[in-house]
N, C-alpha and C positions, 0 to 999 in steps of 0.2 A: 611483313610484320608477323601472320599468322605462320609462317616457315619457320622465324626465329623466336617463335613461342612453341613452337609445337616440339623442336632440338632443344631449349632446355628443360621441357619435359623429360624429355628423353631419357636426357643427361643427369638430370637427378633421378629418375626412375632405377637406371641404371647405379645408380649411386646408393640407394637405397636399397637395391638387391645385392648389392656387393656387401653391406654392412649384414643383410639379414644371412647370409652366409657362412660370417664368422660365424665361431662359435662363443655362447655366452658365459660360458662356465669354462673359459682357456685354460690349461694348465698352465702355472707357474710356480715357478720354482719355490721347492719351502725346506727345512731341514736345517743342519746348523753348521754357521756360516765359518768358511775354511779361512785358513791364516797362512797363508807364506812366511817360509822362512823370514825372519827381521833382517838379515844380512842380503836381500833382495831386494831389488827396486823396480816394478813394476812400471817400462815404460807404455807399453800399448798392447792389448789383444786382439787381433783383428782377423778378418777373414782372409785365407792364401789361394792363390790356383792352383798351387802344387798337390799332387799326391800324398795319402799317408797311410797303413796300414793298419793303423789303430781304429780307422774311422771313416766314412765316409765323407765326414766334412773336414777338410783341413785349417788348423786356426795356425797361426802365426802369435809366437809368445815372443816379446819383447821384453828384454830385462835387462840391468846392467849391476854388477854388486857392489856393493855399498861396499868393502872392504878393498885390500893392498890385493884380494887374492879370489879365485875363480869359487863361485859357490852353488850350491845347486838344490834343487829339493825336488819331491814326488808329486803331481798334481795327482792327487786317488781316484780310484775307481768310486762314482757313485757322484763326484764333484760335479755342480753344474756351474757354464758359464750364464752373465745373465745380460741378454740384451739390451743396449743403449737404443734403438730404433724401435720402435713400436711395431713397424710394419717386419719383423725377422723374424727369424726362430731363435728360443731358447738354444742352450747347445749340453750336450750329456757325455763325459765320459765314462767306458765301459773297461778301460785297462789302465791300471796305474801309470804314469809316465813323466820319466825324468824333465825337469827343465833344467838349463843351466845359463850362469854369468857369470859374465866376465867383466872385467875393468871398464870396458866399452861395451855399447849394443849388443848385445846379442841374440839372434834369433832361433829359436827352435822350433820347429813344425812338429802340432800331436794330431792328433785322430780323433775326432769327436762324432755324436750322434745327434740330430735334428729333432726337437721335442712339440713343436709347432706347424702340423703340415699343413695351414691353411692360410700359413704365414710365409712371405718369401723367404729364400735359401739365403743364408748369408756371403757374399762377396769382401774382396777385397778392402770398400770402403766402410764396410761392417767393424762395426765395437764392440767391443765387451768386457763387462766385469766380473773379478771370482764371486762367486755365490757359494750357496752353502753345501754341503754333502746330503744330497736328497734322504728325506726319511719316508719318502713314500714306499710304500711296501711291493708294488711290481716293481718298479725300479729296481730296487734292493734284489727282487728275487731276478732279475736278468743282469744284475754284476754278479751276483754268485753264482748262476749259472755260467759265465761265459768268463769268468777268471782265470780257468785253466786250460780255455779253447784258442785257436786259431780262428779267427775272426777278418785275415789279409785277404782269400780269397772275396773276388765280387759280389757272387753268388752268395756266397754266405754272410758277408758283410751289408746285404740288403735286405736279406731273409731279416738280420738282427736289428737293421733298421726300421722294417713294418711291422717287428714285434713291441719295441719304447714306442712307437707312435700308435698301437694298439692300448698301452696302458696312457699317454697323455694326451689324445685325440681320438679314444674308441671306448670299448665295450670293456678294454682289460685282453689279458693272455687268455689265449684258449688251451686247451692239453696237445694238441696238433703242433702250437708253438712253443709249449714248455717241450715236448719230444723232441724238435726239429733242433732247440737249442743245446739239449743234453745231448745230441746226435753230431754235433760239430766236432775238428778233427782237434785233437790235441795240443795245446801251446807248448813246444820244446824251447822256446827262448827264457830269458833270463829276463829281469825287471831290466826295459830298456834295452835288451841284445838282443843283436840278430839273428836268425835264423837264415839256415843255407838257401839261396836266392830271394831272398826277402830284403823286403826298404825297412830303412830304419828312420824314426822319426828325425830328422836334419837338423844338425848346431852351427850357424855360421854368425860370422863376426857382425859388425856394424853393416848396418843394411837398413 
């Protein structure tokens, strides 16, 4: 008796340090809220395993178009998605990017950033919905830093990851990481194109 009084001390003790951990003033997403094309139909956002060089979190866009014919639009830089699960992260992108639809399913894989690092990483069975184009002001000032950068290497694609989670889980950018961001190599691609040996975010049919 005194064993299985003393484990669910424990166990809520434990439970109550895990709570006092988060943080209470979480970022969440605020700013005004984005519109898809009306010729799209949003079936599912979800988290993917696959790679992507826009981001280091890869989402899965599900959509299929509402018309006779294939339609497509920009999810912008600045856009956030917003979690369905309490226990995830928000999700941020940093580079404009195509989606598109077709007659049936179709998915396309973007590059998104992690806004909640004290929150799990989103997976596969992960949701999400559009939210709005952030008006928070470091946000803002790290898409227009990294608009005209290459962001696909690792190394630098992490760098630009613990600098959004400096402004939505820290203290803000320091001048170290507004330099390290002006210091990134050039984007030669086009909205949505490739560059020589580089991935390009994925369009495939019903899936």
């Amino acid at each position: 008796m005194k064993d299985s009084l003393f484990r669910s001390a424990v166990a809520l003790a434990l439970l109550l340090l895990a709570c006092d951990l988060l943080p209470k003033d979480e970022f969440e997403p605020t700013g005004t809220q984005f519109t898809l094309d009306s010729n799209i139909d949003v079936v599912a956002i979800t988290g993917d395993p696959d790679i992507n060089d826009m981001g280091p979190m890869t989402i899965a866009f599900r959509a299929v178009s509402r018309t006779s014919s294939t339609e497509s639009d920009v999810l912008p830089a600045g856009l956030l998605l917003v979690r369905r699960n309490n226990q995830t992260q928000h999700l941020l992108f940093l580079k404009d990017q195509t989606v598109t639809a077709q007659t049936s399913t179709t998915k396309t894989l973007v590059g998104t950033f992690c806004c909640n690092r004290y929150r799990d990483i989103p997976d596969a069975g992960d949701t999400f919905d559009l939210g709005p184009v952030t008006d928070n002001p470091e946000l803002r000032q790290i898409v227009n830093l990294v608009k005209n950068k290459d962001v696909s290497r690792s190394t630098d694609m992490f760098m630009v990851q613990r600098a959004v989670q400096m402004v939505t889980d820290s203290t803000g950018l320091t001048q170290a990481y507004i330099d390290s961001l002006n210091a990134l190599p050039a984007d030669t691609t086009k909205l949505g194109g490739p560059a020589a040996g580089r991935r390009t975010p994925g369009v495939r049919g019903a899936s």
